[in-house]
ZADREN-770376 format. One record per residue: x negated, y negated, z of N, C-alpha, C in turn; residue in one letter. Coordinates in steps of 0.02 Angstrom, whole numbers, plus 50000, padded with zeros to 5 digits. Example, Ala and Ser with C-alpha at 12.3 -4.5 7.8 and 13.67 -1.06 7.14 Angstrom:
// residues 2
+-------+-------+-------+-------+-------+-------+-------+-------+-------+------+
!   n.X !   n.Y !   n.Z !  ca.X !  ca.Y !  ca.Z !   c.X !   c.Y !   c.Z ! gumi !
+-------+-------+-------+-------+-------+-------+-------+-------+-------+------+
! 49340 ! 50284 ! 50390 ! 49385 ! 50225 ! 50390 ! 49340 ! 50165 ! 50390 !    A !
! 49358 ! 50112 ! 50354 ! 49316 ! 50053 ! 50357 ! 49355 ! 49998 ! 50394 !    S !
+-------+-------+-------+-------+-------+-------+-------+-------+-------+------+
// end
This chain:
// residues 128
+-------+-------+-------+-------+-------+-------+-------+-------+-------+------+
!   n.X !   n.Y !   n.Z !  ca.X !  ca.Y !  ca.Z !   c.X !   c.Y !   c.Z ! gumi !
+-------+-------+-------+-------+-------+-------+-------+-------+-------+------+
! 48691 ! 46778 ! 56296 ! 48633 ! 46736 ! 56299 ! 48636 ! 46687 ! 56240 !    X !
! 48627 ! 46629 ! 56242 ! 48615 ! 46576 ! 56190 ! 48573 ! 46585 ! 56163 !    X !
! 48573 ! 46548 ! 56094 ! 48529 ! 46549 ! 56042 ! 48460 ! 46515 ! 56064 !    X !
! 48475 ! 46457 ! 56105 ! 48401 ! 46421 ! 56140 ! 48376 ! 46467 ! 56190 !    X !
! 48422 ! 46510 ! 56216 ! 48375 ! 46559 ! 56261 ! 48350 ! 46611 ! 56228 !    X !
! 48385 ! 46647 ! 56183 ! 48321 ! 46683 ! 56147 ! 48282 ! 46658 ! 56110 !    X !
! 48286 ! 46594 ! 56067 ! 48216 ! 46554 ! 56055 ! 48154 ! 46571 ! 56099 !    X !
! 48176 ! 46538 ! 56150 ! 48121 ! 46507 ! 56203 ! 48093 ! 46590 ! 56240 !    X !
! 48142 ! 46633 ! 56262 ! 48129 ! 46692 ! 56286 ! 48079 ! 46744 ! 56238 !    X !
! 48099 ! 46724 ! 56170 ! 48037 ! 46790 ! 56120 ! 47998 ! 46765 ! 56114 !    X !
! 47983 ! 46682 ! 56121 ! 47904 ! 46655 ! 56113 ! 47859 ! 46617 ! 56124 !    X !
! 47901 ! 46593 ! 56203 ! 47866 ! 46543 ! 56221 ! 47816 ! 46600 ! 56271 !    X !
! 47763 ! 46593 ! 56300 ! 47725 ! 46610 ! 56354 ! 47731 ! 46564 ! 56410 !    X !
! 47722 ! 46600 ! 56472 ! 47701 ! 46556 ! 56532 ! 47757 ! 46596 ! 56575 !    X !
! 47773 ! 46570 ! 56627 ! 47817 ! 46612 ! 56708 ! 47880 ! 46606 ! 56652 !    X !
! 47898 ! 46633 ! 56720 ! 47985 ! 46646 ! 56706 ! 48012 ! 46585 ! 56714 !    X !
! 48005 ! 46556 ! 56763 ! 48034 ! 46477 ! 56785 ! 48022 ! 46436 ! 56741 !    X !
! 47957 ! 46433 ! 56705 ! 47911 ! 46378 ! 56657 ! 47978 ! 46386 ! 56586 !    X !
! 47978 ! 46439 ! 56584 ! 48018 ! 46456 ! 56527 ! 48102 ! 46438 ! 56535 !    X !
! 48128 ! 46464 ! 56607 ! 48175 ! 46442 ! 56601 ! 48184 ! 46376 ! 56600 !    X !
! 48159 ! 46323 ! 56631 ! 48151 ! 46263 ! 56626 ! 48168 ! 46247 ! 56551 !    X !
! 48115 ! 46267 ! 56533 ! 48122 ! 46235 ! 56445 ! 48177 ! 46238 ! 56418 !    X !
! 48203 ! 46305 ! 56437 ! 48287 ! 46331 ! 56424 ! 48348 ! 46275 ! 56443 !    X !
! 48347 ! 46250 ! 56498 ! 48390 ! 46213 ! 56551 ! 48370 ! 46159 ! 56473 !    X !
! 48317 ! 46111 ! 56486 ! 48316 ! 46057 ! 56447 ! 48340 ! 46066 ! 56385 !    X !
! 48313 ! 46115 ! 56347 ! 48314 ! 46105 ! 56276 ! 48377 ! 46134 ! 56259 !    X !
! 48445 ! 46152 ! 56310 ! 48528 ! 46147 ! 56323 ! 48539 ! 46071 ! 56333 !    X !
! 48508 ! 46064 ! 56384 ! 48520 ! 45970 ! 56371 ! 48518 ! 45929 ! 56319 !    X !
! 48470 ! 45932 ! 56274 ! 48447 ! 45929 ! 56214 ! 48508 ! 45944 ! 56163 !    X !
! 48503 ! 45997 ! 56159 ! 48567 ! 46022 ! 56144 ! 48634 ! 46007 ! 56122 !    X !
! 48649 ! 45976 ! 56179 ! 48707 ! 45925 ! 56195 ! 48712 ! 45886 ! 56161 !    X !
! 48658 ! 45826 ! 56170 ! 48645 ! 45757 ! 56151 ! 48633 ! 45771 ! 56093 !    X !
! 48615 ! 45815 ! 56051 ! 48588 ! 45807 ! 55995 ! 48670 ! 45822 ! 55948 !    X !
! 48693 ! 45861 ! 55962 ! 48753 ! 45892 ! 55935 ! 48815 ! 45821 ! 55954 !    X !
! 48822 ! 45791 ! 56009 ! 48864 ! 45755 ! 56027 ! 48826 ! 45687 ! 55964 !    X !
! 48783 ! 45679 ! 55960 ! 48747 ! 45614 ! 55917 ! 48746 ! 45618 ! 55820 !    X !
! 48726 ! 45696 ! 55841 ! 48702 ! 45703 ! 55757 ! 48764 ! 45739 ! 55719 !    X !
! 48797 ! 45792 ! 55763 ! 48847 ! 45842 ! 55763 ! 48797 ! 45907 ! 55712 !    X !
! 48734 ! 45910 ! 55737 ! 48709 ! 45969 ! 55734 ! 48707 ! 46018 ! 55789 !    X !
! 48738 ! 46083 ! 55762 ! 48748 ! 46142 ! 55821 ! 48684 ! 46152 ! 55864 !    X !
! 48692 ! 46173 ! 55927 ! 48627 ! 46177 ! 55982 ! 48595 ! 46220 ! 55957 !    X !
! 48560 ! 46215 ! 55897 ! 48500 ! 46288 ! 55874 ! 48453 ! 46264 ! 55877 !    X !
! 48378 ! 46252 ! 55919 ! 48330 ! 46247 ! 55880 ! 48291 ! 46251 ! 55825 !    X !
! 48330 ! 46276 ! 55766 ! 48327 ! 46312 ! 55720 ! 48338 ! 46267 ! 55657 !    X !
! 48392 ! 46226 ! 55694 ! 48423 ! 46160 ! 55660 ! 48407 ! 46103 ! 55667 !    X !
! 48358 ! 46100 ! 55716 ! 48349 ! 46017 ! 55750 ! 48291 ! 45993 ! 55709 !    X !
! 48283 ! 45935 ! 55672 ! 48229 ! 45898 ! 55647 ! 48186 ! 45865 ! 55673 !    X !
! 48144 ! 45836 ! 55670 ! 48097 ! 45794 ! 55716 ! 48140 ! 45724 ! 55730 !    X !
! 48176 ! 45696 ! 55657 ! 48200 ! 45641 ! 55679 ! 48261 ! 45648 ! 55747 !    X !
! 48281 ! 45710 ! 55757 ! 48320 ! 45702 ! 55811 ! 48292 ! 45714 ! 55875 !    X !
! 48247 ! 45744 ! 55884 ! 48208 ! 45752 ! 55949 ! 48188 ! 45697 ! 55952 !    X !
! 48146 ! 45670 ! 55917 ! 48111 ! 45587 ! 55916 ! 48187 ! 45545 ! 55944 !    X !
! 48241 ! 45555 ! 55921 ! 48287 ! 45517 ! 55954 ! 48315 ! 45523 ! 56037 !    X !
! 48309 ! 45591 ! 56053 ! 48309 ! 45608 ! 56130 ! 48295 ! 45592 ! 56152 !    X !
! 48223 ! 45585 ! 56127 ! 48160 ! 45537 ! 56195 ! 48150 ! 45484 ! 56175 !    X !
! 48172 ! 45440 ! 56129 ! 48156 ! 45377 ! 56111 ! 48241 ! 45337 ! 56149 !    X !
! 48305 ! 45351 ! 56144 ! 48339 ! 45346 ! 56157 ! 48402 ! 45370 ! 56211 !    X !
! 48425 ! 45431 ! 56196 ! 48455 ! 45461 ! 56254 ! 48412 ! 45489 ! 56318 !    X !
! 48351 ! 45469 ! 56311 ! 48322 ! 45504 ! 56384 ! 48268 ! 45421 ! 56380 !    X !
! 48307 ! 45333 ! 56403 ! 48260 ! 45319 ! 56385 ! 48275 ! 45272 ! 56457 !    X !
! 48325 ! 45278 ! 56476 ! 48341 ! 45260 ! 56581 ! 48318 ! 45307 ! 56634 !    X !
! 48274 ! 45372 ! 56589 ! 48250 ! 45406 ! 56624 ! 48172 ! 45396 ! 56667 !    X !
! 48155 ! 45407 ! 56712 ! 48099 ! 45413 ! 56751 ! 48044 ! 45445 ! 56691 !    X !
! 47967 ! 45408 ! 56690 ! 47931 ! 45428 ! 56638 ! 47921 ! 45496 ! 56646 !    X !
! 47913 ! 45550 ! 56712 ! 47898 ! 45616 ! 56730 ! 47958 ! 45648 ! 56706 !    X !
! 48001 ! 45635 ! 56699 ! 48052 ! 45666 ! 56655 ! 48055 ! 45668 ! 56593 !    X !
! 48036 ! 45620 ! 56567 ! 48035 ! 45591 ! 56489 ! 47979 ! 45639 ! 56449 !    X !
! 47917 ! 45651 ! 56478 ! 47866 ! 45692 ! 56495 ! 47876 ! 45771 ! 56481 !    X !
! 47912 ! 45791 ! 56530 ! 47954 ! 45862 ! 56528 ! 47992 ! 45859 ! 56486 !    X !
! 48027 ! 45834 ! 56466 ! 48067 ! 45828 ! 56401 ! 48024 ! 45835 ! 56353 !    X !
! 47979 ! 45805 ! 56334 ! 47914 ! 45810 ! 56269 ! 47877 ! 45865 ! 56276 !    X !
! 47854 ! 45886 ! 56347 ! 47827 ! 45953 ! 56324 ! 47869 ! 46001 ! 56295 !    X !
! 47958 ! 46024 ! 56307 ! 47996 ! 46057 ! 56274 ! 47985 ! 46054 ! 56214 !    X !
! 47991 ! 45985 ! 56189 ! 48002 ! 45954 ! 56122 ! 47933 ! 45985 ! 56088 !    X !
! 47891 ! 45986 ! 56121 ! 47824 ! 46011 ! 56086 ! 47841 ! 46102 ! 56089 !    X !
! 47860 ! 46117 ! 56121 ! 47875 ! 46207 ! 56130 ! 47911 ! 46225 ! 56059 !    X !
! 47976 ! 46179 ! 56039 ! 48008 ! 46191 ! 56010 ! 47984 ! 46182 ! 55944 !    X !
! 47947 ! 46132 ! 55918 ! 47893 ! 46106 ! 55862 ! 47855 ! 46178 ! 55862 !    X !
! 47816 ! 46205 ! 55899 ! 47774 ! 46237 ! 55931 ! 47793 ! 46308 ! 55891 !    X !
! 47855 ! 46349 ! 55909 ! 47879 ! 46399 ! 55910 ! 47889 ! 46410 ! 55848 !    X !
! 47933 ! 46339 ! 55805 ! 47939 ! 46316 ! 55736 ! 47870 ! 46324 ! 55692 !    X !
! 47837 ! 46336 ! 55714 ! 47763 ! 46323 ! 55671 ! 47795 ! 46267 ! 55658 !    X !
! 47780 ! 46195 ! 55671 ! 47799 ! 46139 ! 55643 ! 47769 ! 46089 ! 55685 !    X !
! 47726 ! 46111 ! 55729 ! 47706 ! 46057 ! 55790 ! 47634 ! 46020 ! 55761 !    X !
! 47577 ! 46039 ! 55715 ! 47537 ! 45988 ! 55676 ! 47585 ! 45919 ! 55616 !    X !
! 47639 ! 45954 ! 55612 ! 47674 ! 45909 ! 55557 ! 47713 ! 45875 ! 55590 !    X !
! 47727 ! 45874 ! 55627 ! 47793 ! 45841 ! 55668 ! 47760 ! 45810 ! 55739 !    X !
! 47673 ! 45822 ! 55743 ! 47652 ! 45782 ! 55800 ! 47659 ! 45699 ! 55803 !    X !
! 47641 ! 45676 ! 55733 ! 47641 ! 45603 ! 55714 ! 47681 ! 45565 ! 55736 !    X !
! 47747 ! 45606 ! 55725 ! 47813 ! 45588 ! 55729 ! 47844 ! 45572 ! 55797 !    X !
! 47807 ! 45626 ! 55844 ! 47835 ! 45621 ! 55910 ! 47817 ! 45594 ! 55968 !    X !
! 47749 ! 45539 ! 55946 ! 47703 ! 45525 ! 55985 ! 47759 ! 45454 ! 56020 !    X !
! 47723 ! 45445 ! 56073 ! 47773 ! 45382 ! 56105 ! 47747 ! 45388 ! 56172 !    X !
! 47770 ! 45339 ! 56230 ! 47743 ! 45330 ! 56313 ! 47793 ! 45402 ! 56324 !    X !
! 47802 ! 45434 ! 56294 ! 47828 ! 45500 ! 56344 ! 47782 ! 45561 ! 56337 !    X !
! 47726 ! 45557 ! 56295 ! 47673 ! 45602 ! 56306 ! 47638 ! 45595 ! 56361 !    X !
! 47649 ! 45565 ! 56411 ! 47610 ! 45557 ! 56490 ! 47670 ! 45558 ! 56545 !    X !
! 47643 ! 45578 ! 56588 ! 47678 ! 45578 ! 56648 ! 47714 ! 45505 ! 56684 !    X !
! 47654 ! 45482 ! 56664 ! 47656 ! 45410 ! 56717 ! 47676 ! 45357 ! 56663 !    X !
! 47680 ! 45369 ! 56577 ! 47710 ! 45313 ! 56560 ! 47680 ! 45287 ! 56499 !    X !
! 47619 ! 45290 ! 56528 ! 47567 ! 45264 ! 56460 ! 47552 ! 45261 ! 56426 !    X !
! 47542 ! 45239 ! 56371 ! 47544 ! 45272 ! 56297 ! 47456 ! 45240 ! 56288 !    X !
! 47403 ! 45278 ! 56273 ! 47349 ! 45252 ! 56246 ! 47301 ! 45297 ! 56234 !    X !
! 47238 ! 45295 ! 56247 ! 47203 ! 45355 ! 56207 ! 47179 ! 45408 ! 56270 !    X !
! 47168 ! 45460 ! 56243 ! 47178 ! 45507 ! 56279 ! 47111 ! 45533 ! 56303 !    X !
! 47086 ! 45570 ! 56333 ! 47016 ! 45611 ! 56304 ! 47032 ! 45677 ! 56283 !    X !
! 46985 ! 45719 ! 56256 ! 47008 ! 45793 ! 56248 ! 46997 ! 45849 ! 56303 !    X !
! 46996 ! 45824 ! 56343 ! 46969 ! 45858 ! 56396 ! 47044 ! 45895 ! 56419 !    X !
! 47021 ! 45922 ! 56487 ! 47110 ! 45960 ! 56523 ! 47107 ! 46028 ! 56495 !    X !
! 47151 ! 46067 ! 56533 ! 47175 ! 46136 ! 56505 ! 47206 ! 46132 ! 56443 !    X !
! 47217 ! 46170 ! 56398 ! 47270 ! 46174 ! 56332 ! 47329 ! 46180 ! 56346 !    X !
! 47374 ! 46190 ! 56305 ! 47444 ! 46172 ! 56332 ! 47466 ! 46248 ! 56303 !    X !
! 47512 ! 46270 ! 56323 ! 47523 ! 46341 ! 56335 ! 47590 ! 46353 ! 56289 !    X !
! 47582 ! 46351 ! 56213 ! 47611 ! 46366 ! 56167 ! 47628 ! 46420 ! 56107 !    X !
! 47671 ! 46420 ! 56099 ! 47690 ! 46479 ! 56056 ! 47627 ! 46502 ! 56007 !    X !
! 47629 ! 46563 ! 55992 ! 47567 ! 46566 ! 55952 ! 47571 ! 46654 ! 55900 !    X !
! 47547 ! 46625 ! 55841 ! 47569 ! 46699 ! 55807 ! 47548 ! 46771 ! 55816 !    X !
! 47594 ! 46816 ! 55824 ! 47586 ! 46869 ! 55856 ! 47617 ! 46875 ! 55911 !    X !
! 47633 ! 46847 ! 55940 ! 47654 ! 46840 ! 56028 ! 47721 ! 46898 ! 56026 !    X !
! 47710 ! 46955 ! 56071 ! 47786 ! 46976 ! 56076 ! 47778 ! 46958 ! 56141 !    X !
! 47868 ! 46934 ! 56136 ! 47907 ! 46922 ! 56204 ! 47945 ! 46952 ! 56245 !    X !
! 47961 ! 46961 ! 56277 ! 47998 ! 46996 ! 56332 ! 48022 ! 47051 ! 56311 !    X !
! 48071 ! 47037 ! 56256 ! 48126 ! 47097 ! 56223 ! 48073 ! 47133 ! 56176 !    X !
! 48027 ! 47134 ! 56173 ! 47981 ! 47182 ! 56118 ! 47994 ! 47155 ! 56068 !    X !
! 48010 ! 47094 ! 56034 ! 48028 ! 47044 ! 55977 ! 47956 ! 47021 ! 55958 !    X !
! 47916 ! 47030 ! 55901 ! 47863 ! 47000 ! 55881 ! 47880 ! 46956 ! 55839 !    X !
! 47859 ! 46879 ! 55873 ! 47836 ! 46833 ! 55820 ! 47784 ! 46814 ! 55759 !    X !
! 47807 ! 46788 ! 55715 ! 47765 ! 46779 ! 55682 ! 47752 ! 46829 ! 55624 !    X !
+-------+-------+-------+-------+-------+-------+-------+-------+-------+------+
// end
């Protein structure tokens, strides 16, 4: 099992699919980030300035609903990091929406379904 899959497997919450998803991308991620920066695929290792480069750049011929899914990862991984109030500033851009838009938001909507301290995951691994 990869290092991004046990990341994402001890602490993210949500389905199995939701999670693997995140998994699939944030291997994509992965890639690009290591092929660009020549930092190894760890979440462990990745800075904001390189995620901010994923979605600002290598994911930027992409469809905005993709770009989208890509940022919520990017927020999982912030997220999991305890690092997602410090590194929100940073990551803001038209890929926080589905459809593209970048402007003000309301607070309204469900919450977003993120790592959180205490959480054990699958393997009996407690975070936090």
């Amino acid at each position: 099992m990869s290092r991004i899959a046990l990341f994402f497997e001890r602490a993210q919450p949500g389905s199995r699919g939701g999670v693997r998803q995140h998994i699939q991308r944030a291997e994509h991620m992965g890639r690009l980030i290591e092929a660009r920066f020549g930092v190894p695929p760890d979440p462990w290792r990745w800075q904001a300035k390189h995620l901010r480069w994923v979605l600002e750049h290598a994911l930027a011929g992409r469809a905005p609903a993709t770009r989208y899914h890509y940022w919520r990862t990017v927020r999982a991984v912030a997220a999991i990091r305890k690092r997602w109030p410090d590194w929100a500033p940073h990551l803001r851009g038209p890929w926080t929406s589905p459809d593209g838009e970048h402007g003000p938001r309301g607070k309204g909507g469900r919450p977003p379904k993120l790592a959180r301290r205490g959480h054990v995951g699958r393997y009996g691994l407690q975070d936090g």
